[in-house]
C-alpha beads as a LAMMPS data file, in Angstrom:
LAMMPS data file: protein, C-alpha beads

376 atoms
375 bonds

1 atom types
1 bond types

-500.0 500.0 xlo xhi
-500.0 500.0 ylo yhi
-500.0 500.0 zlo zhi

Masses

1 110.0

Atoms # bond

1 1 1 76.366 -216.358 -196.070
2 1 1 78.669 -213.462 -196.277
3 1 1 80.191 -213.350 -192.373
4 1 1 80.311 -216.929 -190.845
5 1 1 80.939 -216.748 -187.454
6 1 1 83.412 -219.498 -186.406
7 1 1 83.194 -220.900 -182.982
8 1 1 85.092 -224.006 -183.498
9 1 1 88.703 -223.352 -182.316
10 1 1 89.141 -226.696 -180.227
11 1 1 88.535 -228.235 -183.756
12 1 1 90.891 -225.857 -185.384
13 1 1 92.161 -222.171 -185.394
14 1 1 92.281 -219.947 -188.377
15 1 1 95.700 -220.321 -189.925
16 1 1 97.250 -217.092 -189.072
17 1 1 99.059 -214.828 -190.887
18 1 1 102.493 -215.066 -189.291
19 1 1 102.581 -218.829 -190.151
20 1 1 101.185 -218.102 -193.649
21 1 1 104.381 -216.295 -194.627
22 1 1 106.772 -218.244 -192.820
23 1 1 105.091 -221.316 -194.687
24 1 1 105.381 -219.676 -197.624
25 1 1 109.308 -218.414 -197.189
26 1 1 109.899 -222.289 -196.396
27 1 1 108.438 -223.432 -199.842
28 1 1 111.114 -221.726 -201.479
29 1 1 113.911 -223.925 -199.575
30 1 1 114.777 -226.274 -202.210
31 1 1 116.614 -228.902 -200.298
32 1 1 115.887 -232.215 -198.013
33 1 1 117.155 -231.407 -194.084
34 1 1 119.326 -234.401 -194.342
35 1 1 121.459 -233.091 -197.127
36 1 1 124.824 -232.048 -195.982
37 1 1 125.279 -229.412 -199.294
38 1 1 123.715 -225.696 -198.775
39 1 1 120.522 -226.190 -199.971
40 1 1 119.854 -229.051 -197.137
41 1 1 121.847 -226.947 -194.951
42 1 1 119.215 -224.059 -195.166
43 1 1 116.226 -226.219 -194.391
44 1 1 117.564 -227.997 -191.588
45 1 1 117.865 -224.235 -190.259
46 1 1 114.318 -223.665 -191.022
47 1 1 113.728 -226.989 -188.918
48 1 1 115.970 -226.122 -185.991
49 1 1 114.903 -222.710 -185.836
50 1 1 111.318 -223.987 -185.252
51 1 1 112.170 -226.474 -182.869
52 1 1 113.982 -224.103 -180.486
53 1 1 111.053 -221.793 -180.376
54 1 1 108.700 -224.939 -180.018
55 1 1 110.882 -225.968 -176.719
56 1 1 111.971 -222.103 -175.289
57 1 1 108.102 -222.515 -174.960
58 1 1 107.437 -225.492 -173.053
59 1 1 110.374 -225.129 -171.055
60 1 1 111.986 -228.263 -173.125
61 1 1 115.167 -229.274 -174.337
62 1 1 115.412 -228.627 -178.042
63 1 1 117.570 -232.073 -178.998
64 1 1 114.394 -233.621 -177.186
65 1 1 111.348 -232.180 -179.559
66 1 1 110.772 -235.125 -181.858
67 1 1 108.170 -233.520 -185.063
68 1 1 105.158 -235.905 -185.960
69 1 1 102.171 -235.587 -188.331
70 1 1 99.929 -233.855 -185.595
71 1 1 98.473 -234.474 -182.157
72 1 1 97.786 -238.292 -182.837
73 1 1 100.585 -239.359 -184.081
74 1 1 102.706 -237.761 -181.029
75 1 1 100.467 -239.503 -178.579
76 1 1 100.431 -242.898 -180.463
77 1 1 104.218 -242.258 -180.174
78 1 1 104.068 -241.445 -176.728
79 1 1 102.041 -244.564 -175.209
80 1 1 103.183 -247.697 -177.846
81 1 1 107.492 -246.088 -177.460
82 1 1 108.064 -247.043 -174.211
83 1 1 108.733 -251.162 -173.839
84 1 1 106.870 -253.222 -171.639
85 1 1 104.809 -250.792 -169.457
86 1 1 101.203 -250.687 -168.227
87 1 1 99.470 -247.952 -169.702
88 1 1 96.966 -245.854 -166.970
89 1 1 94.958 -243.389 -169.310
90 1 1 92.082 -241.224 -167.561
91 1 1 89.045 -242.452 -168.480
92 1 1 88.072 -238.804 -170.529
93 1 1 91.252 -238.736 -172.801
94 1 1 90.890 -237.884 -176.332
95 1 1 90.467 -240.313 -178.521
96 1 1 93.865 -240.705 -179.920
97 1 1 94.921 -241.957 -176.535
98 1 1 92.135 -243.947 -175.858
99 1 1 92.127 -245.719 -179.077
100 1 1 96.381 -246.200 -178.988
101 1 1 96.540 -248.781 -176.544
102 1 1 93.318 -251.216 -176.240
103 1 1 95.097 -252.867 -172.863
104 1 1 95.153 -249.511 -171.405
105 1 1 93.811 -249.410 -168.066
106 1 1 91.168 -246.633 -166.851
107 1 1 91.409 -243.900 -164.584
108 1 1 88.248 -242.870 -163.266
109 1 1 87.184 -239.454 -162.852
110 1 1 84.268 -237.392 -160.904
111 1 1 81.465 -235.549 -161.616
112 1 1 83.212 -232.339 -162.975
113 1 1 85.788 -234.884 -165.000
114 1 1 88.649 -234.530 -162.973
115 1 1 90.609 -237.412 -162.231
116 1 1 89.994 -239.277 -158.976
117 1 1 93.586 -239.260 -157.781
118 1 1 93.391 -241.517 -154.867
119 1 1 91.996 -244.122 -157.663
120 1 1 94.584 -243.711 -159.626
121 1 1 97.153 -244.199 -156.101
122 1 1 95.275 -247.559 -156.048
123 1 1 96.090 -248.287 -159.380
124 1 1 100.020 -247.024 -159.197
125 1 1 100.763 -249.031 -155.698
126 1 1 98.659 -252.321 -157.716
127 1 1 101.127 -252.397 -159.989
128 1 1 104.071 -251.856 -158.358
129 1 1 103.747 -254.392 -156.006
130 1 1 103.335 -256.508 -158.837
131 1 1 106.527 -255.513 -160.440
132 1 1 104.977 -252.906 -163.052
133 1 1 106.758 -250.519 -165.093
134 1 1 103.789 -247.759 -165.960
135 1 1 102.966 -245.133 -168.021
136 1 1 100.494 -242.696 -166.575
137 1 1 98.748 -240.444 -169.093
138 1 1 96.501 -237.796 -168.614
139 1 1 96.023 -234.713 -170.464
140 1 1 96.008 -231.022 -169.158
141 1 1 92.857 -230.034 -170.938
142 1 1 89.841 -231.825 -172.039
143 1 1 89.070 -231.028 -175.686
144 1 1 85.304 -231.360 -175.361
145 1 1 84.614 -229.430 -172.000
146 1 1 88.295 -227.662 -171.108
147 1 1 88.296 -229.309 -167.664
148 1 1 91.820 -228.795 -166.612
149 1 1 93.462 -232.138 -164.829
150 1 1 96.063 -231.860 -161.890
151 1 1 99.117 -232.991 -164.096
152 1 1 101.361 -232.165 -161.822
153 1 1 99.904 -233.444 -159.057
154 1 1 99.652 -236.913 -161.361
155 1 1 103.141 -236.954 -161.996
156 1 1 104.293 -236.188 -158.601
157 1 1 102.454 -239.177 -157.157
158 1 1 103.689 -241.265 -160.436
159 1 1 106.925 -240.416 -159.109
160 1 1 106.443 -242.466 -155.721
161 1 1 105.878 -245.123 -157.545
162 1 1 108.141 -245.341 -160.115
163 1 1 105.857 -244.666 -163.085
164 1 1 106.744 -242.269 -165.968
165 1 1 103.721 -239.545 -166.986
166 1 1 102.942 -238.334 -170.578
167 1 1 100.699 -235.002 -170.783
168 1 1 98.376 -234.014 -173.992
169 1 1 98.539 -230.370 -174.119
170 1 1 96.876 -230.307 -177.776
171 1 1 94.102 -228.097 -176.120
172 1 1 95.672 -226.240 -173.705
173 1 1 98.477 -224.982 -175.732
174 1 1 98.520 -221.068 -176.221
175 1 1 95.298 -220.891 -174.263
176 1 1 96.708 -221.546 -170.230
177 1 1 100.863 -221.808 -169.245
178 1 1 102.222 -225.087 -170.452
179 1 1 105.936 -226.031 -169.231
180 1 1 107.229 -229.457 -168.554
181 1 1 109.626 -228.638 -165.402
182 1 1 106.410 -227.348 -163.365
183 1 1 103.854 -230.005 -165.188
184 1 1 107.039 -232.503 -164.228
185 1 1 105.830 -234.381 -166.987
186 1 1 108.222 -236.999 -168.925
187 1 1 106.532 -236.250 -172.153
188 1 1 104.188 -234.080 -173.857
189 1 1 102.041 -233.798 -177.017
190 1 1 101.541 -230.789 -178.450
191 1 1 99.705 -229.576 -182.022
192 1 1 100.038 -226.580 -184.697
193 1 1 96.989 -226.382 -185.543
194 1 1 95.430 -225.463 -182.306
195 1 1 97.396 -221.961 -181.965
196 1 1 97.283 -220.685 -185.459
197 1 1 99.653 -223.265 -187.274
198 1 1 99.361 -225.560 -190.153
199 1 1 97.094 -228.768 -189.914
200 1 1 99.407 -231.807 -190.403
201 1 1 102.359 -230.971 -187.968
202 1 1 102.546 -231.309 -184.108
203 1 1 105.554 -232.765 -181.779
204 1 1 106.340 -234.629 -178.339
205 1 1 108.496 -233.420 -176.524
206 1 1 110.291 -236.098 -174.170
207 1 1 112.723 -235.119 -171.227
208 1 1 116.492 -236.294 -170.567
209 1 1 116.274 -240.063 -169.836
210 1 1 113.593 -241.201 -172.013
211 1 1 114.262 -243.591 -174.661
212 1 1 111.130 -244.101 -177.467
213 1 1 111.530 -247.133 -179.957
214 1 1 110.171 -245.727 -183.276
215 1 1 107.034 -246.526 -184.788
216 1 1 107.705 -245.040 -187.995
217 1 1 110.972 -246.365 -189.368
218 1 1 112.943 -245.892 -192.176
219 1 1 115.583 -242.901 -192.106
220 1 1 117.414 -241.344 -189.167
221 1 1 115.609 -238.609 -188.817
222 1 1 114.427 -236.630 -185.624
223 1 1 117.566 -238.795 -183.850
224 1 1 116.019 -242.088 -185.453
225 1 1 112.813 -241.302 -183.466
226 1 1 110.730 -241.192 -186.196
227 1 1 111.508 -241.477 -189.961
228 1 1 110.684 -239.601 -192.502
229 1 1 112.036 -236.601 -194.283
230 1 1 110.625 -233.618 -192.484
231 1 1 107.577 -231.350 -193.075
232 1 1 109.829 -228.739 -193.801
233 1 1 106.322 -226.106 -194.555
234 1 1 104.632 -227.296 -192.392
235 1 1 107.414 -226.783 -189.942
236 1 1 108.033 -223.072 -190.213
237 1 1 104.212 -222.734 -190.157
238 1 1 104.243 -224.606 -186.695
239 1 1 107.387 -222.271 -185.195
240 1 1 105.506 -219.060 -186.177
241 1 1 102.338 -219.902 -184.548
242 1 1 104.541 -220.319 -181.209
243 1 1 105.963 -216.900 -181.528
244 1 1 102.487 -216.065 -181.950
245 1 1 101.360 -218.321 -178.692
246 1 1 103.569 -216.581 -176.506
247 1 1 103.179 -213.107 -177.150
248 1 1 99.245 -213.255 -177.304
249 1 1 98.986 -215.381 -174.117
250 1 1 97.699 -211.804 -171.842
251 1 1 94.631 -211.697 -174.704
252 1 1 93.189 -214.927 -172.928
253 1 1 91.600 -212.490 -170.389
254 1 1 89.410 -211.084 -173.116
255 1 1 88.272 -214.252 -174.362
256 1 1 87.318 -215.636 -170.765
257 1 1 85.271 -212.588 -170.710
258 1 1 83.914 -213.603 -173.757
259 1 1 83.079 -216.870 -172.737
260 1 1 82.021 -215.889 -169.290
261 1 1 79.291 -213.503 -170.951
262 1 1 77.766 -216.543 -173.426
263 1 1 77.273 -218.352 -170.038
264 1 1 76.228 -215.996 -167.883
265 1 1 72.786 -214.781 -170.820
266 1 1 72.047 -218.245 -171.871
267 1 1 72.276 -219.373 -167.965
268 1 1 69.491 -216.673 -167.271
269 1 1 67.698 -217.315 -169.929
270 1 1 67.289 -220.526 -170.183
271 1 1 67.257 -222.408 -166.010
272 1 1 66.957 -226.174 -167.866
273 1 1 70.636 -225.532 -169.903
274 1 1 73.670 -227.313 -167.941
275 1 1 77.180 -226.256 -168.483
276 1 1 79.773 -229.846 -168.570
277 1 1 82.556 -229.201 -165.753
278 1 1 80.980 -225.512 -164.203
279 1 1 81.823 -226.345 -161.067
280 1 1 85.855 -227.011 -161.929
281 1 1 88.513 -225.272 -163.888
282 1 1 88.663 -224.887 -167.304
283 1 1 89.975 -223.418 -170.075
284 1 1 89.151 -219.541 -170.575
285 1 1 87.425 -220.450 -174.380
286 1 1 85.737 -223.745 -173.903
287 1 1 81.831 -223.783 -172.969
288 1 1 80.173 -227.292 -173.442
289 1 1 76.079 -226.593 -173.601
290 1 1 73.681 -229.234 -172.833
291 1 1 70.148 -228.061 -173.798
292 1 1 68.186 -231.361 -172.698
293 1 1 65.790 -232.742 -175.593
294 1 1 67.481 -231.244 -178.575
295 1 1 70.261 -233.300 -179.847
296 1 1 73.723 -232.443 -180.371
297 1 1 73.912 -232.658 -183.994
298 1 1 70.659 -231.079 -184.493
299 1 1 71.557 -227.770 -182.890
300 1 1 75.126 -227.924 -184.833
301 1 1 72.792 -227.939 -188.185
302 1 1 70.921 -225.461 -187.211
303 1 1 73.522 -223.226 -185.764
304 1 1 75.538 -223.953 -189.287
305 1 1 72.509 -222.931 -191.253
306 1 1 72.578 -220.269 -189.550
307 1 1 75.767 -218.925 -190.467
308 1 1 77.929 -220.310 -186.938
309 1 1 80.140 -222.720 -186.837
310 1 1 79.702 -224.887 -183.653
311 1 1 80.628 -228.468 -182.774
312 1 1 78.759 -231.226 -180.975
313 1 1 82.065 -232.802 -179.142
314 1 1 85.695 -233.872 -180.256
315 1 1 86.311 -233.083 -184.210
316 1 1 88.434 -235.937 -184.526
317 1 1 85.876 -238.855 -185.325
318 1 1 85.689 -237.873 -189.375
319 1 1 82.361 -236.744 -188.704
320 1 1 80.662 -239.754 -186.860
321 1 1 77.919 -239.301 -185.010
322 1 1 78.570 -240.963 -180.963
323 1 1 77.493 -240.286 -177.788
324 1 1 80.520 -238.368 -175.505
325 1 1 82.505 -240.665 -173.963
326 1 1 83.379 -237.733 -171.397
327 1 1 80.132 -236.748 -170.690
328 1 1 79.246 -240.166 -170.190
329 1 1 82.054 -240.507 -167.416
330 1 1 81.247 -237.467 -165.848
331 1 1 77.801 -239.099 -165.183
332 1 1 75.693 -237.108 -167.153
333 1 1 72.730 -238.394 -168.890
334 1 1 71.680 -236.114 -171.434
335 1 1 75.028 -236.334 -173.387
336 1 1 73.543 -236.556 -176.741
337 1 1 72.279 -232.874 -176.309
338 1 1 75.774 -231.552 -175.994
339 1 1 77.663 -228.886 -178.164
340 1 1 80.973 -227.249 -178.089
341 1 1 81.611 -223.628 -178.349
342 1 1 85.573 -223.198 -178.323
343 1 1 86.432 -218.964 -178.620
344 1 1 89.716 -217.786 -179.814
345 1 1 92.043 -214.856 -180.717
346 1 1 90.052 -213.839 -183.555
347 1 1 86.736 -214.515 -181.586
348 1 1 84.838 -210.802 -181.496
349 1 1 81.675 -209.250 -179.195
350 1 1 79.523 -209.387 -182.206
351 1 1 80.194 -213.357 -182.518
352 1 1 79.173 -214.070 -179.155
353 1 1 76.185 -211.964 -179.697
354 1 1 75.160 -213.647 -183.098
355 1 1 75.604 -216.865 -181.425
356 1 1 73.343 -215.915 -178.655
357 1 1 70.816 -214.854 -180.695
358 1 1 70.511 -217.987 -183.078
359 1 1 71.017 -220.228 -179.700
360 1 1 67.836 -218.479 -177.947
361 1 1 65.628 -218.881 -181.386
362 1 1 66.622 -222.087 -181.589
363 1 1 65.637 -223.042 -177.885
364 1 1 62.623 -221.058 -178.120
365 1 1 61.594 -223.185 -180.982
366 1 1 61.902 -226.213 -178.578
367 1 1 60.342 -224.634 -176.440
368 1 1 57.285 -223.844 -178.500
369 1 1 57.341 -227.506 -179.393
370 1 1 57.065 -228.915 -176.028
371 1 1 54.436 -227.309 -174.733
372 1 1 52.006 -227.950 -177.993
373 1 1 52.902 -231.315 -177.511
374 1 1 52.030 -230.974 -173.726
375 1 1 48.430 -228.953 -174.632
376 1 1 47.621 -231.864 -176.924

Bonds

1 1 1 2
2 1 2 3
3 1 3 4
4 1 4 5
5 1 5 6
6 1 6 7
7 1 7 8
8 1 8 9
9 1 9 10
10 1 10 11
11 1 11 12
12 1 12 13
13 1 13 14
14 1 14 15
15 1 15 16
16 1 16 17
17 1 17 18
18 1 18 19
19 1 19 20
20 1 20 21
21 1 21 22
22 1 22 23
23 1 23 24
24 1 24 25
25 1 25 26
26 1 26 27
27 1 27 28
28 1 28 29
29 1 29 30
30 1 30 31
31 1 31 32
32 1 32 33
33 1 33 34
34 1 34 35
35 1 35 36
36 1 36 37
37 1 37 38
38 1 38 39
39 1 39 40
40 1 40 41
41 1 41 42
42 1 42 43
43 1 43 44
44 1 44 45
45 1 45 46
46 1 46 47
47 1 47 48
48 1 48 49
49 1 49 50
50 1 50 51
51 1 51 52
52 1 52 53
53 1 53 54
54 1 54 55
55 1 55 56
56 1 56 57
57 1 57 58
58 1 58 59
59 1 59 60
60 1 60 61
61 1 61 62
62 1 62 63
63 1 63 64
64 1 64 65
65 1 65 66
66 1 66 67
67 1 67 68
68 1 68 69
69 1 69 70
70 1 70 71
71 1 71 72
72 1 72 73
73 1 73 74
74 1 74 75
75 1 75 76
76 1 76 77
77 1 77 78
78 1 78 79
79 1 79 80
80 1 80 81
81 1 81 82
82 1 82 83
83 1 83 84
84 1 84 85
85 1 85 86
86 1 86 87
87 1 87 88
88 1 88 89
89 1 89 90
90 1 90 91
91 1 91 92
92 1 92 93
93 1 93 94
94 1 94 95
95 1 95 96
96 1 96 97
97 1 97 98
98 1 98 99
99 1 99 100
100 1 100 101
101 1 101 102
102 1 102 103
103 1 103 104
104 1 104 105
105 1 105 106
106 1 106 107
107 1 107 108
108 1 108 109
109 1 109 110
110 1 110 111
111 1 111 112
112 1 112 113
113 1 113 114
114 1 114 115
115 1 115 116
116 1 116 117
117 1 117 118
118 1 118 119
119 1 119 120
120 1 120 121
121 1 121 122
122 1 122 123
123 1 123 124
124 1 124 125
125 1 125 126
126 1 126 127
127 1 127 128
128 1 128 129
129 1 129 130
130 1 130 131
131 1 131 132
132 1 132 133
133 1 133 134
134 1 134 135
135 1 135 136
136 1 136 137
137 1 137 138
138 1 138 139
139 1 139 140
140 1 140 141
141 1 141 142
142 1 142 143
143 1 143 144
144 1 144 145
145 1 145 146
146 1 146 147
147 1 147 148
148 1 148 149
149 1 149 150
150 1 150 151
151 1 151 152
152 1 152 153
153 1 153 154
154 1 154 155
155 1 155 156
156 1 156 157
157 1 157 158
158 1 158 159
159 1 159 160
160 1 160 161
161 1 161 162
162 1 162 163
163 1 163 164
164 1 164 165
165 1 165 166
166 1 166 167
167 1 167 168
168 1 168 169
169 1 169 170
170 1 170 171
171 1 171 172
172 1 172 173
173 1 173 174
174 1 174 175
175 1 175 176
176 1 176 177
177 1 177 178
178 1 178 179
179 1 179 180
180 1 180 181
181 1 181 182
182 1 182 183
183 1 183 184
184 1 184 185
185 1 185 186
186 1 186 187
187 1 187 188
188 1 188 189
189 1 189 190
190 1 190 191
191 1 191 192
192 1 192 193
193 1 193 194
194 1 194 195
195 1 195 196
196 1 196 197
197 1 197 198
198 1 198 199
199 1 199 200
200 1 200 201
201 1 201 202
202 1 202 203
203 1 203 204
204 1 204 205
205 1 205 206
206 1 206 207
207 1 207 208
208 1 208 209
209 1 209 210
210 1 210 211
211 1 211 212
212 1 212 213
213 1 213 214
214 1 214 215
215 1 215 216
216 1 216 217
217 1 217 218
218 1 218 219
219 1 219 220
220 1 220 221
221 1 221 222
222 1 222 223
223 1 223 224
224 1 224 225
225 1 225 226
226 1 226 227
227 1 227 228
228 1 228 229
229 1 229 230
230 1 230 231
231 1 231 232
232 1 232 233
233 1 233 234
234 1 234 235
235 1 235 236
236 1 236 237
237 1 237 238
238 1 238 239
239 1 239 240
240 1 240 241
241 1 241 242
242 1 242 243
243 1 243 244
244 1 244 245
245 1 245 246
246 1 246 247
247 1 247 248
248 1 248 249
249 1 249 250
250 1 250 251
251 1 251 252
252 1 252 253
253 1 253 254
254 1 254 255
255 1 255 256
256 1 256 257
257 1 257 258
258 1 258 259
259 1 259 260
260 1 260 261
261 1 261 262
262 1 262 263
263 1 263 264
264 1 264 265
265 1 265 266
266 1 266 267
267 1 267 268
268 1 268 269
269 1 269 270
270 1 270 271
271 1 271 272
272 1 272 273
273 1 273 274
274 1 274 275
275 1 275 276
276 1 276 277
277 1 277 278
278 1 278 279
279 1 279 280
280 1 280 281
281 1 281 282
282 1 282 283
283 1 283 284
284 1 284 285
285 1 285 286
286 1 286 287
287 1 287 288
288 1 288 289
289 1 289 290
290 1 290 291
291 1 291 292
292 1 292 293
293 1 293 294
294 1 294 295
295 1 295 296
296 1 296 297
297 1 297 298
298 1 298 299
299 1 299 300
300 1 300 301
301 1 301 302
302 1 302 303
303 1 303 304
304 1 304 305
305 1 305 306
306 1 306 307
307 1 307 308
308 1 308 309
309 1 309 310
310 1 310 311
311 1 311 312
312 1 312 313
313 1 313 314
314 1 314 315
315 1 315 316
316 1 316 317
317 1 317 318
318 1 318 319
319 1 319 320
320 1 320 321
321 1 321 322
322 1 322 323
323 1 323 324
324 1 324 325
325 1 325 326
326 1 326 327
327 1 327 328
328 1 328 329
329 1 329 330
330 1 330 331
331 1 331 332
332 1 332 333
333 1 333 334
334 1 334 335
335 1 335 336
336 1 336 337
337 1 337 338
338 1 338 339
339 1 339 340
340 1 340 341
341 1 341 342
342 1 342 343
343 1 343 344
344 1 344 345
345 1 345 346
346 1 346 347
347 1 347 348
348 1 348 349
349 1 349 350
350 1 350 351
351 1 351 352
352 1 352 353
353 1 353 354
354 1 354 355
355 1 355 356
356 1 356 357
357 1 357 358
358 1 358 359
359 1 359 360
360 1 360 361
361 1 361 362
362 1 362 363
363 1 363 364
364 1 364 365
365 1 365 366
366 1 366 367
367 1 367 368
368 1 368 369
369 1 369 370
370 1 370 371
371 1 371 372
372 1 372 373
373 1 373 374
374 1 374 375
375 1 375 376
């Protein structure tokens, strides 16, 4: 297999180059960011210089970006920091939400997965008449389909009632504008490895006012919001991706086009195929395909022996095989023929037409199948 074709960027992006050197400057910084001599001196600047660039693009305060082990651990952070609050998740976040609090209670959503905000008003004016402090959390892009949530719109009407908001913007992140004064958002999850960076790094971001209790103790690091001597590497990796982020943001034209033309042939060539969220916004890369009576993890086989790199729903299950718990709020019933294609910077013409190719030999195959079973 001499030219993979990787299709997987909602799993992970290609580390790129820009963070590959800037990782690599940082390994020669000797010193621990809490030492007070030189060498400590010149990686807290590596840390600091990272975590202005990480909040010049959110539109955050850079006292306020608190650095965690990834995209989990800044939502765990997020939803168990805050004391005594009800939790209101939608009911299609990833799973690192889902899973963080078990007492969490639902939002539902409708057939495109977009959250049913007059259910979630219901919920809010519930629980302040009954005294609630609550935490709404939803995220701005679904990592399985891209369906793009009203987050502002969620935190405005968490406003009314008194409730703070926390956003996931692992997915959306370098792929659609992400700023916390127009998302009004109190906090915000965001992920390196999404945009080019280095796995193993990520942040949330909080605005003035909130107050976290740790959940990793044991130093006074990040403003004793969570301890632990910092991932210096991983770091500088994460701050060069951003510069990266931001100046390639006009390039997500050419991959909607991209994405737009996978759609638009396998659409027309095949009338059974049904595209999650179609009929809602989305992100510009993210196409979730649901050929009805192959399954998921069958067509991500055959794609892979094929030389394309596919996925059959979130990455973040360590390779367990279970039905989409979005698809399965969103109503639809064939969920267990779903893949992922996620398209990104590097993403090329002649990937989307490799991938079309193996797709239509693989459906014709299926095809082929039913209808001997049928003439028997």
């Amino acid at each position: 297999m001499t030219n993979p074709v990787y299709l997987d960027f909602n799993a992970s992006a290609p580390l790129c180059s820009d963070a590959q050197q800037a990782m690599c400057a940082a390994m020669e910084v000797t010193g621990n960011p809490s030492s007070v001599h030189a060498s400590g001196r010149a990686a807290r600047k590596v840390v600091d210089h990272a975590r202005r660039k990480i909040a010049d693009l959110i539109g955050g305060d850079a006292e306020r970006v608190i650095f965690t082990s990834g995209g989990t651990e800044a939502n765990n952070l997020a939803l168990n920091g805050l004391e005594n609050v009800t939790v209101f998740t939608s009911a299609t976040e990833h799973p690192s939400v889902i899973e963080a609090r078990s007492d969490a209670k639902r939002i539902p959503v409708d057939a495109n997965g977009v959250i049913d905000m007059a259910a979630l008003e219901a919920m809010l004016k519930t629980a302040s008449d009954a005294g609630q402090k609550v935490l709404v959390s939803v995220m701005l892009a679904n990592n399985e389909t891209g369906v793009i949530q009203p987050v502002a719109k969620v935190a405005l009407l968490a406003r009314e009632y008194g409730a703070k908001t926390h956003c996931d913007a692992v997915q959306a992140l370098g792929r659609l504008p992400v700023d916390m004064g127009q998302l009004l958002v109190d906090m915000i999850s965001i992920s390196a490895h999404k945009i080019g960076g280095p796995k193993g790094i990520g942040a949330l971001v909080i605005a003035p006012g909130v107050m976290l209790v740790p959940q990793i103790r044991g130093g006074g690091q990040e403003k004793y919001r969570r301890g632990g001597t910092e991932n210096v590497i991983g770091i500088a990796g994460f701050g060069a991706a951003v510069d990266r982020a931001a100046a390639n943001g006009e390039k997500m034209d050419e991959v909607r086009a991209m994405r737009d033309r996978l759609e638009t042939v396998l659409a027309a060539e095949a009338p059974e195929l049904l595209i999650a969220g179609k009929g809602t916004d989305r992100l510009v890369n993210t196409s979730c395909l649901i050929l009805p009576g192959m399954p998921g993890e069958t067509q991500v086989m055959t794609m892979d022996l094929a030389g394309v790199a596919i996925s059959s729903g979130s990455a973040c299950s360590s390779g367990k095989v279970r039905e989409s718990h979005v698809l399965r709020e969103m109503g639809i019933s064939d969920a267990g023929s779903a893949i992922r294609v996620s398209l990104g910077l590097e993403t090329t013409d002649e990937d989307i037409d490799t991938f079309i190719r193996v797709w239509s030999r693989m459906r014709g195959n299926v095809v082929r199948k039913k209808n001997a079973r049928h003439a028997a």
